[in-house]
N, C-alpha and C positions, 0 to 999 in steps of 0.2 A: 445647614440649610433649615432644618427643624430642629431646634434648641430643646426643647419639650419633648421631642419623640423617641417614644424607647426602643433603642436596639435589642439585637437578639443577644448581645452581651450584658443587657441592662438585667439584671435580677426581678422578677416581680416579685411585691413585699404583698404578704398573706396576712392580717392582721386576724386572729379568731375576735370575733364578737360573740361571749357567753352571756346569756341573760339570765341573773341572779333572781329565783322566783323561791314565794313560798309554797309549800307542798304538804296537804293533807294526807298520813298514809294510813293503808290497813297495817297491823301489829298483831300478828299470830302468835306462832312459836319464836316470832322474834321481833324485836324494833323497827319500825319504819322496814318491812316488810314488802312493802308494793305505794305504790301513790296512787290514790282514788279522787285525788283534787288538786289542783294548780293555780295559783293566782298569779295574773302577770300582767302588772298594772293593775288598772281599776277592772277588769277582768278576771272573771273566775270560768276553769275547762273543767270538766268532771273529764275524768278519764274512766271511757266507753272499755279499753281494752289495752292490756298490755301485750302485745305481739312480741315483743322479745324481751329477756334478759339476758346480761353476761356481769362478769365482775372481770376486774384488774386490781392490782393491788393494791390502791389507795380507794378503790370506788366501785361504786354500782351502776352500772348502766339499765335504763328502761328505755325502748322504743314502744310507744304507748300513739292508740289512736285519740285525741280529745273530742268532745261532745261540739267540737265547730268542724268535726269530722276533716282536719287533716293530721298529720303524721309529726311524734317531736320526738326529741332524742332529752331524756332528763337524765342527767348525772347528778347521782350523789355520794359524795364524798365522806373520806374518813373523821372529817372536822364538822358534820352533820351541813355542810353546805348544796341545796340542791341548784341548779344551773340547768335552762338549757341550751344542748349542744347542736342540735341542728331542729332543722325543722321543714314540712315538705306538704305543701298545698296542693290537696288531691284535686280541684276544681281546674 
């Protein structure tokens, strides 16, 4: 009847979309340390606050506030690639 319509056997397909940015960090006692700047596009966030860190075994994660004051998730990786992985519009 609906050619198009997906059933509840239909799988829905999840595609990640990561956005490949560059990242200014602070460098303490170690490299790329925390990220204090993000360009993404013709866009540049200072990053106001990092509210969380974790690692995994290939990467770093930050949940950082940026200075257009919503919420991102930066990953950076063992091959020095930052990406981000999600992102949440406090407005």
């Amino acid at each position: 009847m609906y050619p198009n319509r997906r059933t509840a056997s239909t799988p829905i397909r999840r595609y990640p979309i990561f956005v490949r940015v560059r990242v200014e960090t602070y460098s303490g006692y170690k490299a790329d340390e925390r990220p204090v700047r993000f360009h993404m596009g013709d866009s540049v966030y200072e990053v106001e606050s990092v509210d969380d860190q974790w690692y995994s075994p290939g990467a770093s994660w930050f949940r950082v506030k940026a200075s257009d004051g919503n919420i991102y998730i930066l990953r950076h990786d063992s091959g020095h690639v930052w990406t981000v992985q999600s992102f949440r519009s406090v407005a």
